[in-house]
C-alpha positions as CSV (number, residue, x, y, z in Angstrom):
1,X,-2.7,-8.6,-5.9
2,X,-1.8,-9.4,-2.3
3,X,-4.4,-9.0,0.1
4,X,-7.3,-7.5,-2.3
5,X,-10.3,-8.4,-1.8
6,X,-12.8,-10.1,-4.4
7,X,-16.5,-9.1,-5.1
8,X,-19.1,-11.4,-6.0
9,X,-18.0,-10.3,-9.5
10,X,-14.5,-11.4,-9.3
11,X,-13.4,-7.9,-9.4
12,X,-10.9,-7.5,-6.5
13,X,-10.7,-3.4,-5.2
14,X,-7.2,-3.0,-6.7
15,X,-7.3,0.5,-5.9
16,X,-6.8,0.1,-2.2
17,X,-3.9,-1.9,-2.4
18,X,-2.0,0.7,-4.9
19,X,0.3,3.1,-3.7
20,X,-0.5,6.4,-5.8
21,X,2.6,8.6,-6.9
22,X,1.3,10.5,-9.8
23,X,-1.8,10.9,-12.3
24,X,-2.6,8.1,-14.8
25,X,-2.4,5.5,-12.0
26,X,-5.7,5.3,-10.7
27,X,-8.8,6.8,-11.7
28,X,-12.4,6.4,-10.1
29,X,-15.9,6.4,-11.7
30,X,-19.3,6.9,-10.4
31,X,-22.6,8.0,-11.4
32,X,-25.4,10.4,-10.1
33,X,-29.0,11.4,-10.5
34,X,-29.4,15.1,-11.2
35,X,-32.7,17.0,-12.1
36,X,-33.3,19.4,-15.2
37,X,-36.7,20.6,-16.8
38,X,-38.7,17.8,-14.2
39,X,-37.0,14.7,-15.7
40,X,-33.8,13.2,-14.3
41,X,-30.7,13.5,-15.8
42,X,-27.5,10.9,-14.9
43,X,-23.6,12.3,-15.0
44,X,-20.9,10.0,-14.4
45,X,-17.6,11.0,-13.9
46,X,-14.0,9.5,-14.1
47,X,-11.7,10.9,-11.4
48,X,-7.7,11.2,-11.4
49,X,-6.9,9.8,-7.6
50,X,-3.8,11.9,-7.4
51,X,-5.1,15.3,-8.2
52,X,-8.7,15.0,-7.3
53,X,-8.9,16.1,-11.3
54,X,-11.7,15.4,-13.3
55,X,-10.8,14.1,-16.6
56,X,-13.6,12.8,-18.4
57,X,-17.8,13.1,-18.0
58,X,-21.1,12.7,-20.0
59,X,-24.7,13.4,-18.9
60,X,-27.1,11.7,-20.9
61,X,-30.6,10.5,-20.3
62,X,-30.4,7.2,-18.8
63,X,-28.0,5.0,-16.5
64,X,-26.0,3.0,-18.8
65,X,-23.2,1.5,-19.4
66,X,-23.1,3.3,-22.5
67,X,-23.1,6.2,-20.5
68,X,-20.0,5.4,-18.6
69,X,-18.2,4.1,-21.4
70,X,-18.4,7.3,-22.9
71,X,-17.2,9.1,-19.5
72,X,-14.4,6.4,-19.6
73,X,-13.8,7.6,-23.6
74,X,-13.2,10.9,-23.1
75,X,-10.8,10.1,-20.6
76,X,-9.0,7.7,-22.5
77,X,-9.2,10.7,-25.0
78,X,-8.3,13.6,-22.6
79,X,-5.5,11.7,-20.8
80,X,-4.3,8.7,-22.9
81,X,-3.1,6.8,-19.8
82,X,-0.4,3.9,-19.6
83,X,-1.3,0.2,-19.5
84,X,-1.9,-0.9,-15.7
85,X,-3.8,2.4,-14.7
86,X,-7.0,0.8,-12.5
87,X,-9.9,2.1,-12.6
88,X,-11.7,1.8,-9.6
89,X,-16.2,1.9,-9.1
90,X,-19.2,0.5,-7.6
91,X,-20.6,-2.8,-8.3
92,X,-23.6,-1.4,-10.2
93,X,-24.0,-2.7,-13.8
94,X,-22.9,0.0,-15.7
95,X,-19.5,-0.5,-14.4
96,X,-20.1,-4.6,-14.0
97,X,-21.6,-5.1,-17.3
98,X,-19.2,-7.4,-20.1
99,X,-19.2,-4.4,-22.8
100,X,-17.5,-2.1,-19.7
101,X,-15.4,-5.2,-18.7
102,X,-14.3,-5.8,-21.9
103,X,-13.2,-2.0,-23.3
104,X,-11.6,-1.6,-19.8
105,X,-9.2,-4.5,-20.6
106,X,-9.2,-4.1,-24.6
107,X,-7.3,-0.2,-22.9
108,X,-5.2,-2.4,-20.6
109,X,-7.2,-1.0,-17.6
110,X,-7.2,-2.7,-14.4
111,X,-10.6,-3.4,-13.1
112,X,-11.6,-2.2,-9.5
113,X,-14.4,-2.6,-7.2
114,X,-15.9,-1.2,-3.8
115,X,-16.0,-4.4,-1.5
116,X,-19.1,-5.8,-0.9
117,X,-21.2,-3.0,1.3
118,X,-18.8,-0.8,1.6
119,X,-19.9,2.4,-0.3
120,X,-16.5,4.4,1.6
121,X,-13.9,2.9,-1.1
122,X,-15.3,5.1,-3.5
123,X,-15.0,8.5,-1.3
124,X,-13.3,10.6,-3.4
125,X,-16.1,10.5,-6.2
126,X,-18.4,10.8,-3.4
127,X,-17.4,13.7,-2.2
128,X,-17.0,15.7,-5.6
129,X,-20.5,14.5,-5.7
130,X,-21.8,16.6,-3.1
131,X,-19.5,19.3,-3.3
132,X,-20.8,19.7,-6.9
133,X,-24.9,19.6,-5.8
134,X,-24.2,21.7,-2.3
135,X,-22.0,24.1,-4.9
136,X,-23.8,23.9,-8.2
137,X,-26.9,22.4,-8.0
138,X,-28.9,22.6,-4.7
139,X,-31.5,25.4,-4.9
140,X,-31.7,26.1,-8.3
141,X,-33.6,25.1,-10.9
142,X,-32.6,23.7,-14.6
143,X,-35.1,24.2,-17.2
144,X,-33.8,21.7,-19.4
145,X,-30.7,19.7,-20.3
146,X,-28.6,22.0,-21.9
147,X,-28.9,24.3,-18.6
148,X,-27.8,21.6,-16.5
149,X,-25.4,20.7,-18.8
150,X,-23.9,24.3,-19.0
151,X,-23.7,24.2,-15.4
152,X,-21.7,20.8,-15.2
153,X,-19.3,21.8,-17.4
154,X,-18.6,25.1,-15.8
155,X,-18.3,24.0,-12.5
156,X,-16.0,20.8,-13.6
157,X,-13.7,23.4,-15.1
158,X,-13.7,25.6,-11.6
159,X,-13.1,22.9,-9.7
160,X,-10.3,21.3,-12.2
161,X,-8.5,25.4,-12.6
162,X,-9.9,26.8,-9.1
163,X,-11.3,25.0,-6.4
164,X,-8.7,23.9,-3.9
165,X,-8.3,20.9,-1.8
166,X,-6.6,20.7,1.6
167,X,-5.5,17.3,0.7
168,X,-3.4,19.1,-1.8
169,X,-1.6,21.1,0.2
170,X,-4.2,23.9,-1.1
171,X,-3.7,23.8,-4.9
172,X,-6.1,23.3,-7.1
173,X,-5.8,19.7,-8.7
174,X,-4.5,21.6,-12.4
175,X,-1.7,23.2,-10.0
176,X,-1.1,20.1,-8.2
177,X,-0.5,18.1,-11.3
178,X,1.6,21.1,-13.1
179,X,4.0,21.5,-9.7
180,X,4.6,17.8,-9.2
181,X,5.8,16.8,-12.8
């Protein structure tokens, strides 16, 4: 692609160059630490750029790629999106790693990566990040998994039905996808 910029991987951020129009074209992944019965817990995410819509997670017990692979899966599962869709996250191994690389491309996914220091091309997971701890998390206290767990998935599904984002013109990212197809 014209003007993208490669990572020590290889991996050029494709996502920046794209111009998004509707769902299924870009998606973003991350991961992040959360806390539940004194032991950490990881969730990692896969993000629909056009609505802001969550389409696929898993929370497991360590920071794998195995753990985003089955995020990615049950996006794959959830959405089925078209050959070409990128999928855009960090350089961190679980996203980096040949088994990710290689079920990426085996879906005809686009690999896309964050620019060497520069943590802001992946804003939009970011954000939901600490919208969901300021929201969700912060100040309260998960005994074990399955609490935190419970919690996730509720406030996943208020923010996919409810929760409503300026950047889309005030809809919720359900409503936003529904009006614009």
């Amino acid at each position: 692609m014209p003007g993208a910029i490669t990572c020590r991987l290889g991996i050029a951020n494709q996502a920046r160059q794209r111009e998004i129009t509707g769902p299924n074209q870009v998606w973003r992944g991350d991961i992040t630490y959360l806390k539940a019965g004194g032991a950490w817990r990881y969730l990692a995410v896969v993000m629909d750029q056009y609505s802001r819509r969550l389409v696929g997670y898993q929370l497991g017990v360590d920071r794998s790629i195995h753990l985003t692979a089955a995020a990615l899966r049950r996006a794959v599962l959830k959405r089925r999106p078209p050959r070409g869709l990128v999928f855009h996250s960090d350089r961190g191994s679980e996203y980096g790693g040949y088994l990710y690389r290689d079920r990426l491309a085996a879906r005809g996914i686009v690999q896309s990566m964050n620019r060497p220091k520069t943590m802001t091309d992946n804003a939009h997971v970011e954000s939901f990040f600490h919208t969901l701890k300021s929201e969700a998390i912060h100040g309260k206290t998960f005994n074990n998994a399955a609490e935190l767990d419970s919690a996730v998935r509720r406030y996943i599904e208020h923010c996919n039905r409810r929760r409503i984002h300026s950047s889309l013109g005030f809809r919720s990212p359900i409503d936003y996808e529904w009006e614009a197809a």
